[in-house]
Structures are given as C-alpha cells and as structure tokens.
NUTI-521187 format. One record per atom (N, C-alpha, C): atom name; x, y negated, z. Coordinates in Angstrom, 3 decimals, decimal comma. Example, Ala and Ser with C-alpha at 12.3 -4.5 7.8 and 13.67 -1.06 7.14 Angstrom:
BEGIN
ATOM atom        u        v        w
ATOM    N   13,190    5,690    7,800
ATOM   CA   12,300    4,500    7,800
ATOM    C   13,200    3,300    7,800
ATOM    N   12,850    2,250    7,080
ATOM   CA   13,670    1,060    7,140
ATOM    C   12,900   -0,030    7,870
// end
This chain:
BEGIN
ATOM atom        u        v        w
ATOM    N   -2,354   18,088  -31,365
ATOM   CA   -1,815   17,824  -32,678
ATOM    C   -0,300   17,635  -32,545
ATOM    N    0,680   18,602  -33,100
ATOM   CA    2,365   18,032  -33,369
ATOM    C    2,404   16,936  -33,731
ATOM    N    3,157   16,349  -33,462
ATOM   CA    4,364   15,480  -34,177
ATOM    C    4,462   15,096  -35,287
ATOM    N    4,916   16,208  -35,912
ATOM   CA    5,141   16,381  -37,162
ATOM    C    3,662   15,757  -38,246
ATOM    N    2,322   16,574  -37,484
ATOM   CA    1,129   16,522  -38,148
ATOM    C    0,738   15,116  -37,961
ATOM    N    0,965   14,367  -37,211
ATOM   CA    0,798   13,095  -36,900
ATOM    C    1,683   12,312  -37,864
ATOM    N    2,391   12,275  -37,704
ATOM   CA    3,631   11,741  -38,621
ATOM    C    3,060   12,051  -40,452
ATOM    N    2,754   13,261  -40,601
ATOM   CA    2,377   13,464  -41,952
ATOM    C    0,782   12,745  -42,342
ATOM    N   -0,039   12,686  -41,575
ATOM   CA   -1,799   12,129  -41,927
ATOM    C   -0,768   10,853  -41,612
ATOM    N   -0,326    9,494  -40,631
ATOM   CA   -0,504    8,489  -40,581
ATOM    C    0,786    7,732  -41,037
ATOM    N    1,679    8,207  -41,491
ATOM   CA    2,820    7,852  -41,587
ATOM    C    3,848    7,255  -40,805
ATOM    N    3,558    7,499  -39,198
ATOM   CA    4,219    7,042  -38,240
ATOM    C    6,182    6,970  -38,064
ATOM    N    6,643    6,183  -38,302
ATOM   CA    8,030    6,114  -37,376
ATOM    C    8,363    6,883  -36,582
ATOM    N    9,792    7,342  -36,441
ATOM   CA   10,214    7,877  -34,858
ATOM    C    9,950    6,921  -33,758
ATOM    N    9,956    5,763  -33,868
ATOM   CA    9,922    4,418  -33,413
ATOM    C    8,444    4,698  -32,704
ATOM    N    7,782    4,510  -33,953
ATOM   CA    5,977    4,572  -33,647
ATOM    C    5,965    5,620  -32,362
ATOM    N    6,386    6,780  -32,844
ATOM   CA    5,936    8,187  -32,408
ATOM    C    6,297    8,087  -31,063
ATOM    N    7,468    7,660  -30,940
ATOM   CA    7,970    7,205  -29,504
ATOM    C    7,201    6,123  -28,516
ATOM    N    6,778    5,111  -28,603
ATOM   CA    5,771    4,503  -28,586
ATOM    C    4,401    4,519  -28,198
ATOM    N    3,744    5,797  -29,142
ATOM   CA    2,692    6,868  -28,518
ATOM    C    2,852    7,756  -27,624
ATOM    N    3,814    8,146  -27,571
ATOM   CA    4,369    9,011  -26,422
ATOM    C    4,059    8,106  -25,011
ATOM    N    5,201    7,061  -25,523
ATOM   CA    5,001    6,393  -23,977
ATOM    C    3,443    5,625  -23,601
ATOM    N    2,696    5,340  -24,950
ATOM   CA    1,545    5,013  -24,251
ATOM    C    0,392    6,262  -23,364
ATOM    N    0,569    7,134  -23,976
ATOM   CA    0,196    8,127  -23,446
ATOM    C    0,809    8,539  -22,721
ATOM    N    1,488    8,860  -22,098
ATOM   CA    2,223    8,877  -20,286
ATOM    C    1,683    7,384  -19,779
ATOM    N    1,941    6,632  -19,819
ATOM   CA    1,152    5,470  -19,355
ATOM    C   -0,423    5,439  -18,805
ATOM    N   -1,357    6,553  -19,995
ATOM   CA   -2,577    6,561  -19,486
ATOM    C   -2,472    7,783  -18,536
ATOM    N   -1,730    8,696  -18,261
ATOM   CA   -1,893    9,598  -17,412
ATOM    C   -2,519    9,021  -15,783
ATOM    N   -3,002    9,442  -15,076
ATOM   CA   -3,560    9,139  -13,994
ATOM    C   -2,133    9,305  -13,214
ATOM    N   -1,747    8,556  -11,934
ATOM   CA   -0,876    8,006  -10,896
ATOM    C   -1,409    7,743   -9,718
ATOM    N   -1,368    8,336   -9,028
ATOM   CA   -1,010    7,539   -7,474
ATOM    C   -1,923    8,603   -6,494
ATOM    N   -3,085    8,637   -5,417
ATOM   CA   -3,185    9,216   -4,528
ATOM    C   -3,797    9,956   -5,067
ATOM    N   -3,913   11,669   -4,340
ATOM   CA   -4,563   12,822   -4,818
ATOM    C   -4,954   13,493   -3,011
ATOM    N   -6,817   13,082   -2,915
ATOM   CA   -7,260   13,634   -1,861
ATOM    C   -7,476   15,000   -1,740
ATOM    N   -7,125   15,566   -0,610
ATOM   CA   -7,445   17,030   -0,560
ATOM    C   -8,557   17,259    0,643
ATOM    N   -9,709   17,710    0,313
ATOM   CA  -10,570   17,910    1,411
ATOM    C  -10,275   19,187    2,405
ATOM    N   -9,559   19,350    3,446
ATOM   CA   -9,604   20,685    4,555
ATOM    C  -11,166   21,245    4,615
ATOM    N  -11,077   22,418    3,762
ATOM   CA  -12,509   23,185    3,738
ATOM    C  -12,703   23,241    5,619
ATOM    N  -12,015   23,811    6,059
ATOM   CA  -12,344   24,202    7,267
ATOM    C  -12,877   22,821    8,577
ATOM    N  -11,829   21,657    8,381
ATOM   CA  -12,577   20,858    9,052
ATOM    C  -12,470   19,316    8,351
ATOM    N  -12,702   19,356    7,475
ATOM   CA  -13,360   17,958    6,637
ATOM    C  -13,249   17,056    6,380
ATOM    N  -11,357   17,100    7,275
ATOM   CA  -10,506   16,390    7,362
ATOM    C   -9,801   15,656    5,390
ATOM    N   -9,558   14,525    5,217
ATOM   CA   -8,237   14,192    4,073
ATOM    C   -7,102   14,570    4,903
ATOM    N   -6,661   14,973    3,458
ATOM   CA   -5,483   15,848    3,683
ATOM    C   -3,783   15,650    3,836
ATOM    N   -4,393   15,135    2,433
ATOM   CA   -3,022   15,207    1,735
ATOM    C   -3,055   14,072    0,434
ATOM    N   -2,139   13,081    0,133
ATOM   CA   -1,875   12,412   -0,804
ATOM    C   -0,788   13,303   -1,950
ATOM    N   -0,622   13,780   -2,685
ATOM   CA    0,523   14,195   -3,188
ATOM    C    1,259   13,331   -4,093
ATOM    N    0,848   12,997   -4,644
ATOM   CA    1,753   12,046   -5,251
ATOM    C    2,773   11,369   -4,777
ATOM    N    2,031   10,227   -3,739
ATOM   CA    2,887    9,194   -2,736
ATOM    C    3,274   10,119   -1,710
ATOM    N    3,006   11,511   -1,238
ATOM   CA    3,955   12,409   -0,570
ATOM    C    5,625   12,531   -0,873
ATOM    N    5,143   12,612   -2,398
ATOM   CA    6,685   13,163   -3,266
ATOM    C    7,507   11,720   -2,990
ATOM    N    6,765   10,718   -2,947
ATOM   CA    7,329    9,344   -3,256
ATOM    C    8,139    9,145   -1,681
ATOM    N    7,354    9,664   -0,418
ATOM   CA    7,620    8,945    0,932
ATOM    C    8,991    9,724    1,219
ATOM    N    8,894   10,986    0,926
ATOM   CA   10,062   11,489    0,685
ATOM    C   11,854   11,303    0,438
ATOM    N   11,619   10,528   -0,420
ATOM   CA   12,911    9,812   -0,624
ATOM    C   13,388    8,627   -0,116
ATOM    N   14,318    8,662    0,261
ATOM   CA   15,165    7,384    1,071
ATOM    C   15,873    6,376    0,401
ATOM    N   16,438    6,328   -0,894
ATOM   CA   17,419    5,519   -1,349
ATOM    C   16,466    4,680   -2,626
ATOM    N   17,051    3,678   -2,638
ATOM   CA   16,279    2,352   -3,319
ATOM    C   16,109    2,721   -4,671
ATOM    N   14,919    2,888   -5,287
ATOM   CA   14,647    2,968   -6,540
ATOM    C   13,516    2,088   -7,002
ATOM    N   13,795    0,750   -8,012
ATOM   CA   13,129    0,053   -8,259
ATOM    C   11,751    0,802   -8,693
ATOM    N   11,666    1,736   -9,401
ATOM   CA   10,292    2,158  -10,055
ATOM    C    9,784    3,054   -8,904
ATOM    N   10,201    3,337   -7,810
ATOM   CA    9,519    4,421   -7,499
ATOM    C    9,092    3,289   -5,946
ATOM    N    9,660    2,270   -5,740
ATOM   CA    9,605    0,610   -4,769
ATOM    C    7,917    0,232   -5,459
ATOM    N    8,234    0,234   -6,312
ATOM   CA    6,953   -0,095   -7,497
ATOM    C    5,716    0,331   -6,944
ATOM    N    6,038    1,787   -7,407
ATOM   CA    4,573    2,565   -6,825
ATOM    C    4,070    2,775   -5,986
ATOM    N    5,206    2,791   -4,660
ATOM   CA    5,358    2,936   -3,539
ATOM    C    4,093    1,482   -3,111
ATOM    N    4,183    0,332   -3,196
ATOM   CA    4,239   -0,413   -3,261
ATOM    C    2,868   -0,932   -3,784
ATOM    N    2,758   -1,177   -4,854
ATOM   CA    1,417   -1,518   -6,086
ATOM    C    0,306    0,155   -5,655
ATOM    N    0,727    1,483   -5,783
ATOM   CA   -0,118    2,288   -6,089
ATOM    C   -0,106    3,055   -4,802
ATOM    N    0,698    2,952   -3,915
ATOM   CA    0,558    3,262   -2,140
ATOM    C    0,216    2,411   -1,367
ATOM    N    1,032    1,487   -0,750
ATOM   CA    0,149    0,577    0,227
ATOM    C   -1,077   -0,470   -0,412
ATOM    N   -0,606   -1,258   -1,238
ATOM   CA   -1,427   -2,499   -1,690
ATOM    C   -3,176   -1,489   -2,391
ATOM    N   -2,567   -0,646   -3,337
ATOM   CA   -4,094    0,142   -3,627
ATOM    C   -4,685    0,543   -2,470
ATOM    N   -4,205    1,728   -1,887
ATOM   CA   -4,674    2,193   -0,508
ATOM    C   -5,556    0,990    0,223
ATOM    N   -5,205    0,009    0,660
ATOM   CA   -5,433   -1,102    1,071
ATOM    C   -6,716   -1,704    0,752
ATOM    N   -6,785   -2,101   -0,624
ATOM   CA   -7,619   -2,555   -1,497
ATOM    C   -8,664   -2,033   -1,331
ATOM    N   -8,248   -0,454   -1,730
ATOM   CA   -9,281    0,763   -1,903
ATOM    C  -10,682    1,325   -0,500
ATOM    N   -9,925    0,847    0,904
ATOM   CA  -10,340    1,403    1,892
ATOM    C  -10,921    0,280    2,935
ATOM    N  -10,410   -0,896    3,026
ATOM   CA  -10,820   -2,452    3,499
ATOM    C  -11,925   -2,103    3,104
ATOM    N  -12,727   -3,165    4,147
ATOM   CA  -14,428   -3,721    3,831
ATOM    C  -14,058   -5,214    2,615
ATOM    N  -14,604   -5,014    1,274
ATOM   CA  -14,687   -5,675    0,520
ATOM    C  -15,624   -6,998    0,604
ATOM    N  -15,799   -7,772    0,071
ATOM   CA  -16,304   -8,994   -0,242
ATOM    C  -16,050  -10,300    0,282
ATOM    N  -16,385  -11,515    0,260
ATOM   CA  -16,037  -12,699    0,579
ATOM    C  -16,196  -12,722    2,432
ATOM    N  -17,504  -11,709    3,147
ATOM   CA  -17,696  -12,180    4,250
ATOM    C  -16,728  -11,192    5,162
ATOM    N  -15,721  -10,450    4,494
ATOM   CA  -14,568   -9,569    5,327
ATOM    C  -13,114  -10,062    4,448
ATOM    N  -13,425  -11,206    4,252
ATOM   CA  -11,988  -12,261    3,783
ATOM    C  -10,910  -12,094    4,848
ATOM    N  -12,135  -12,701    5,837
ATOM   CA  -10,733  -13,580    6,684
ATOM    C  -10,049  -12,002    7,523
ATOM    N  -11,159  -10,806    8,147
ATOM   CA  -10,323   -9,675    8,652
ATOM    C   -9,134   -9,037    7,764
ATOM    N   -9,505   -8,768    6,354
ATOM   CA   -8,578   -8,764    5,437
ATOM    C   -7,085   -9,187    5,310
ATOM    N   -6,915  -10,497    5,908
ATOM   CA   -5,973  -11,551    5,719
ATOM    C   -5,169  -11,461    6,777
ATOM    N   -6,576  -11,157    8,077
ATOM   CA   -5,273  -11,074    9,176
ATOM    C   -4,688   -9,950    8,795
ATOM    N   -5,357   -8,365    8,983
ATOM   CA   -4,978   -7,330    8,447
ATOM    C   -3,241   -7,410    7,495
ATOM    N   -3,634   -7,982    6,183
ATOM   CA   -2,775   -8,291    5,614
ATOM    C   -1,297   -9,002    6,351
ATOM    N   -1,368  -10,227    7,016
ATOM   CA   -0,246  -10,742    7,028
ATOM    C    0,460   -9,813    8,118
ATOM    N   -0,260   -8,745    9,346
ATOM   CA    0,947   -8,339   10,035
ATOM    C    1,463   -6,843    8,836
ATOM    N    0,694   -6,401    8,034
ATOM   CA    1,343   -5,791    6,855
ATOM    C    2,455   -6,506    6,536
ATOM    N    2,457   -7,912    6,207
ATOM   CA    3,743   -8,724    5,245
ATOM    C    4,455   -8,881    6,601
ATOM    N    4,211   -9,077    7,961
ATOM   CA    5,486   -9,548    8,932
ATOM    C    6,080   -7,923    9,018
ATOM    N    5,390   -7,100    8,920
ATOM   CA    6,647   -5,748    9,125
ATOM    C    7,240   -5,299    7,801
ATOM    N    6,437   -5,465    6,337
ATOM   CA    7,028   -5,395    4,994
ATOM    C    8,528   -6,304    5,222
ATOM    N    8,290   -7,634    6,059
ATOM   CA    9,433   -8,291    5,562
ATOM    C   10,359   -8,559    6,576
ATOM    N   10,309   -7,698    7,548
ATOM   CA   11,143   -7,350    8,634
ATOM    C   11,462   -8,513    9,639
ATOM    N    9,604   -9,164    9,765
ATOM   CA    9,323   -9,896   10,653
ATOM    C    9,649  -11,214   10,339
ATOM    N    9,512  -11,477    8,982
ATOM   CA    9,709  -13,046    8,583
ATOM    C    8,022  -13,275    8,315
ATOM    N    7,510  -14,366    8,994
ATOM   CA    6,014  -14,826    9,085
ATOM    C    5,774  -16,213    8,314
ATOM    N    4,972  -16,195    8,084
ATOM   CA    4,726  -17,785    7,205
ATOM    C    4,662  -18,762    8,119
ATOM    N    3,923  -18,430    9,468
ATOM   CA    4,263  -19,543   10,300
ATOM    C    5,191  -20,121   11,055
ATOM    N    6,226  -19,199   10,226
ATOM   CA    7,965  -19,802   11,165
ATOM    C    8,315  -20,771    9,736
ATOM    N    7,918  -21,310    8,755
ATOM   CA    8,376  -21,999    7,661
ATOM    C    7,037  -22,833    7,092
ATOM    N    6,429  -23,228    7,909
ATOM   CA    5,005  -24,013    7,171
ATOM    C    4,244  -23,382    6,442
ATOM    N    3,689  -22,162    6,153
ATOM   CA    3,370  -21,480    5,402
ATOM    C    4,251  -20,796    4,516
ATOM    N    5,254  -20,690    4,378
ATOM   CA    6,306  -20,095    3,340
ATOM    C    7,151  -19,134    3,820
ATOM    N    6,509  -17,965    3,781
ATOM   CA    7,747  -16,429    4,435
ATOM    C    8,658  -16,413    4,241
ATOM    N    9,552  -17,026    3,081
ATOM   CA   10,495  -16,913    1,961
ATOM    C   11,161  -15,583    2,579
ATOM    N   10,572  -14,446    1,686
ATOM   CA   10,907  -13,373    1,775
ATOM    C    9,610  -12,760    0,744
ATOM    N    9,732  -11,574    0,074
ATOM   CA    8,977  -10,595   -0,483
ATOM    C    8,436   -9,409    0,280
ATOM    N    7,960   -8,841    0,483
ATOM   CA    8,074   -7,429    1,006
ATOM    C    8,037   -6,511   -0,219
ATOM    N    7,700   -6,752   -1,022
ATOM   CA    7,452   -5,541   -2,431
ATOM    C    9,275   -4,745   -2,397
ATOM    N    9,892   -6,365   -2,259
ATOM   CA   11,303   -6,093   -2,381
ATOM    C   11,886   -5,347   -1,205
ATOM    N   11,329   -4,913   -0,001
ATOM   CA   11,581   -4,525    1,180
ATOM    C   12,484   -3,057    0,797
ATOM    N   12,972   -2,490    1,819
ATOM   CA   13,681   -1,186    1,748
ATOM    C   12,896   -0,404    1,603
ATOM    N   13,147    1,197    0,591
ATOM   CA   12,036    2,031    0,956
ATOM    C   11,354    3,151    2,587
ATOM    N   13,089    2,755    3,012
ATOM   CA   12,058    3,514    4,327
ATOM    C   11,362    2,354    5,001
ATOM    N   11,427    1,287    4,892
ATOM   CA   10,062    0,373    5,421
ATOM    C    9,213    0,647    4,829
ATOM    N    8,903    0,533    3,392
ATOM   CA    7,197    1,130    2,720
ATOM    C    6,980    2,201    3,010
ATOM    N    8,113    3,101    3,147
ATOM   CA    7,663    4,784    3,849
ATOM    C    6,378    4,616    4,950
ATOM    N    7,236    4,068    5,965
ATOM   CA    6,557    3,972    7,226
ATOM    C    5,356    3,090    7,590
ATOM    N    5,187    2,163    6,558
ATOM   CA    3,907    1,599    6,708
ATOM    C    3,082    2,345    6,074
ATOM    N    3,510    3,052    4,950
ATOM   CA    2,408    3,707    4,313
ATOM    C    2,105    5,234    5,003
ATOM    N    2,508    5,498    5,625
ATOM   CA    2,685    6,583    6,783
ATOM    C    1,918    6,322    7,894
ATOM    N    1,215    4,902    8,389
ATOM   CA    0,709    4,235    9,068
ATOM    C   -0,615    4,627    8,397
ATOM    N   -0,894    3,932    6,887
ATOM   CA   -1,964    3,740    6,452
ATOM    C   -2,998    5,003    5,941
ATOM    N   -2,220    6,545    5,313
ATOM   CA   -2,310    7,330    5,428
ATOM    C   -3,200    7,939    6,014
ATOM    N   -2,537    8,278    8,005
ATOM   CA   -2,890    8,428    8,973
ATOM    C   -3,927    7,530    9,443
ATOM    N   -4,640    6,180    8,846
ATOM   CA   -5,505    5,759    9,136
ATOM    C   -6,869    6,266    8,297
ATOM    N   -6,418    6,054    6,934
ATOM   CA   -7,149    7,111    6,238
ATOM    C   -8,236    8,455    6,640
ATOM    N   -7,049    8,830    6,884
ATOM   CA   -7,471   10,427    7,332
ATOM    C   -8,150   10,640    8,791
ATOM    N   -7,929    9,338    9,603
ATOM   CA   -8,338    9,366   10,766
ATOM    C   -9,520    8,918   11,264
ATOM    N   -9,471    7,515   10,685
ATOM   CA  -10,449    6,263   11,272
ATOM    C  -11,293    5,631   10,570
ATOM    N  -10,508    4,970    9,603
ATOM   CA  -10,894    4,185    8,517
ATOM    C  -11,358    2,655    8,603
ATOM    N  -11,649    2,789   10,440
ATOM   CA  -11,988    1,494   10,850
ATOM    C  -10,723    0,607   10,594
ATOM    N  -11,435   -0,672   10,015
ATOM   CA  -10,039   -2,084    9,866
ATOM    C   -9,782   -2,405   11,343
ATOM    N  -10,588   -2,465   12,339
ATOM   CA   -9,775   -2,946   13,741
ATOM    C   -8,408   -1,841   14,082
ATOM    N   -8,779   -0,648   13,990
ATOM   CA   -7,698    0,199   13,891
ATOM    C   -6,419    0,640   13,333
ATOM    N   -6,614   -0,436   11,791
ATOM   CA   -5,580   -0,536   10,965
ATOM    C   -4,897   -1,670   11,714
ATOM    N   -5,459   -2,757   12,046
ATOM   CA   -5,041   -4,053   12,612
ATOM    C   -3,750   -3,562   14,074
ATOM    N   -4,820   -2,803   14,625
ATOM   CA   -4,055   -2,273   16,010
ATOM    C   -2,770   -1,717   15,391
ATOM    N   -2,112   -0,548   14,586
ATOM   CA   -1,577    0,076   14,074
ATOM    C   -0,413   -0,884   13,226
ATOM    N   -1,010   -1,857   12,957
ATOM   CA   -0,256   -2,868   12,413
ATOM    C    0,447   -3,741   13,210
ATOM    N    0,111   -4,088   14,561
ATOM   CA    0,405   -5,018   15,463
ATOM    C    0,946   -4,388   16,354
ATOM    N    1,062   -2,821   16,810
ATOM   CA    2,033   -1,961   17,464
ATOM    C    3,113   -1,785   16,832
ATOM    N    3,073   -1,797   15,159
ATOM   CA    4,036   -1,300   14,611
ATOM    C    5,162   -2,783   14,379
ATOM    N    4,470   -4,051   14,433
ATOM   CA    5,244   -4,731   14,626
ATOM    C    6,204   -5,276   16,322
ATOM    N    4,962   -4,981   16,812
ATOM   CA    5,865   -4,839   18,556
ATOM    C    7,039   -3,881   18,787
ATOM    N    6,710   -2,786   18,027
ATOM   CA    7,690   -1,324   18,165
ATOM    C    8,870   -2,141   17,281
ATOM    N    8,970   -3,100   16,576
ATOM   CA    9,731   -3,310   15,957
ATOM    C   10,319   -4,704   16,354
ATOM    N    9,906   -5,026   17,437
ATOM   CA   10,380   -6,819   17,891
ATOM    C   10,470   -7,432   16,743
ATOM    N    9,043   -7,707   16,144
ATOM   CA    9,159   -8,812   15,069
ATOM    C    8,195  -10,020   15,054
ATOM    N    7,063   -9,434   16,058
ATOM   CA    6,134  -10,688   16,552
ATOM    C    4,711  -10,477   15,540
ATOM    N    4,191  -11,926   15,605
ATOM   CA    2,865  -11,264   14,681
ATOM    C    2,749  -12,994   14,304
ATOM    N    2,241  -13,027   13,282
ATOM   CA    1,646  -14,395   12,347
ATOM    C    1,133  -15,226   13,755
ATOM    N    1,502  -16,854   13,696
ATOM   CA    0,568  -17,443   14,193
ATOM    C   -0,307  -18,144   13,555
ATOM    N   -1,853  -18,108   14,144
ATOM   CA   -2,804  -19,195   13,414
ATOM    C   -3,574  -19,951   14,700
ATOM    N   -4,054  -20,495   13,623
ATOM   CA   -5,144  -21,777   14,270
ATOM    C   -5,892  -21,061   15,566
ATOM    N   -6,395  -21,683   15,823
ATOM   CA   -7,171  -21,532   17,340
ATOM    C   -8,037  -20,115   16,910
ATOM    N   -9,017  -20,549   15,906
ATOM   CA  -10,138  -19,401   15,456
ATOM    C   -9,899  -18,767   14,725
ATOM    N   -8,918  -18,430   13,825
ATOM   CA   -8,257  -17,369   13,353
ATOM    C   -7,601  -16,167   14,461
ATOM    N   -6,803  -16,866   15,437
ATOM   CA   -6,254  -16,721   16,874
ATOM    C   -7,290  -15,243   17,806
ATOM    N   -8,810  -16,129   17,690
ATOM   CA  -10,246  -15,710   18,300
ATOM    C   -9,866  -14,447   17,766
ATOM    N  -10,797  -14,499   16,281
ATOM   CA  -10,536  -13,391   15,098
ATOM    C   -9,874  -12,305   15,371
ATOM    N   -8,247  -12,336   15,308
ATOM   CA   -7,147  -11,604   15,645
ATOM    C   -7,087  -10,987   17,403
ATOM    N   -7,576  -11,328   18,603
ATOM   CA   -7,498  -11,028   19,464
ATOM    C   -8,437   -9,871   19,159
ATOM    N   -9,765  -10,364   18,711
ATOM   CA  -11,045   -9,683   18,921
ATOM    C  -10,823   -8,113   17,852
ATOM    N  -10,357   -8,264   16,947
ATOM   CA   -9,999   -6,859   16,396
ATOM    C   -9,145   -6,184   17,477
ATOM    N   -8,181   -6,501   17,935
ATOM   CA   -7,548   -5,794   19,041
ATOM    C   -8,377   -4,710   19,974
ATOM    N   -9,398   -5,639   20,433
ATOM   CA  -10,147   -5,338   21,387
ATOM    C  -11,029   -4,008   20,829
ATOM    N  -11,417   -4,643   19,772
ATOM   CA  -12,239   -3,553   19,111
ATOM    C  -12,008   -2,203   18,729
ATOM    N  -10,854   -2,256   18,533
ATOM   CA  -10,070   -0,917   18,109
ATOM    C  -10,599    0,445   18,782
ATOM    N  -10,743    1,681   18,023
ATOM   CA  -10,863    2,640   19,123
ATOM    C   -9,562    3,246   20,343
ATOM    N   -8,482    2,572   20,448
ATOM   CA   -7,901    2,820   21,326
ATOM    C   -7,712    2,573   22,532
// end
C-alpha cells in the first residue's frame, strides 16, 4: 500500500507516516543468518554480524549490535540453558567480561569491575565474537568456549576472575574437559 493510500483511508501525518516507517524497519529481522555448507554440514556464515566485524572505527549503533545481537545473543542462544548450567554459564561469562574489559575483573575491586565491556572498542567485540563464531561452527561444547576464552585472555596478559575455592574446582575442571 503507498503512502499516499495510507494517508488518504486513515488520515495519517507526515509525522505519523514517519513513525510507521520506523516501526516497521524496527520489526525487520537483525542479527545472525546461518548458512548450511551443502557439501559438508558445516555453519557457515553469519552475514549480518560479518558486515558488522568488518569495520574498525567506533560506532555507537553498530557497538550495539555488535554487542546485544552478536556476542551476548550468540551466547544466550548456544549455552546449556537452565538453573543447573548457572554456575558454567557465569564462569564462561566473566572471562568474556575480563577480555570485553581489557582485563579489569571483579575480583580486583570486591566484586565491582568498574568498567563496561558493551562500551569496549570495536575491534575487541570483533575478536571475541570471532572466537564465538568459530565455536559455533566448530564445537559448540561450553568447556571449549571456556578454553577459548581463557587463552584469549592469556594471549592478552589480562589474567582470569578469581573465585572461591569451588567455583576455583568448577573453572579448572572445564579446562580439563575441553576437546583440546
């Protein structure tokens, strides 16, 4: 339906019309697009967050997506879910936030990183999400994301979260587990 025809049945504003526009780009679908390799069965390809890893220089909206609809979804999306894969989750998570935040840990401040990673540079979300990707397409196992996470902070002399004794356990034992 034009514009115009819209405007004439409902009596819409340029204002309005503008408005609908943007809500509708809004519902458009965003973020990863799997490609299955007919030949070996492999994921492929993200395109979206391809176009996104691409670029180097700081752009709040594209930090955003990078961000909310690349790592943190990805994340969300591919983790073992529920209350009894909390705590792998968490470790998982915090060496994500010690390399997001260029090795500031909660346990150097009592619990308090004081730092963001959302706010991080984009070639840091590049490269973690370049990490996660390649786990994707590879493994899918969380000990393997963990490993990948805890090399990528060694490769980077930034250290790794400390915890309690049995959190400590936890975190060794994914190591171990890893297929590498």
């Amino acid at each position: 339906m034009a514009k115009k025809d819209i405007k004439k049945q409902e009596g819409l504003s340029q204002a309005d019309l503008e408005r609908l526009e943007l809500l509708q780009k809004a519902n458009e679908k965003t973020g990863r697009q799997l490609t299955i390799n007919s030949e070996t069965g492999n994921l492929e390809e993200f395109d979206e967050l391809r176009q996104l890893v691409g670029k180097e220089f700081e752009n709040p909206e594209e930090k955003y997506q990078l961000y909310y609809n690349g790592i943190r979804k990805l994340l969300m999306d591919f983790l073992p879910k529920g209350k009894d894969y909390k705590q792998l989750r968490d470790i998982i998570y915090d060496e994500k936030n010690v390399f997001l935040n260029l090795g500031k840990k909660k346990s150097d401040n009592n619990g308090i990183r004081k730092s963001d990673g959302r706010m991080t540079y984009q070639p840091v979300m590049n490269e973690i999400l370049e990490v996660i990707i390649k786990w994707i397409g590879e493994s899918q196992n969380p000990f393997d994301l963990y490993r990948d996470f805890y090399e990528l902070n060694e490769k980077h002399g930034y250290g790794h979260e400390q915890y309690d004794d049995s959190t400590t356990s936890v975190a060794k034992a994914m190591l171990s587990l890893s297929n590498k």
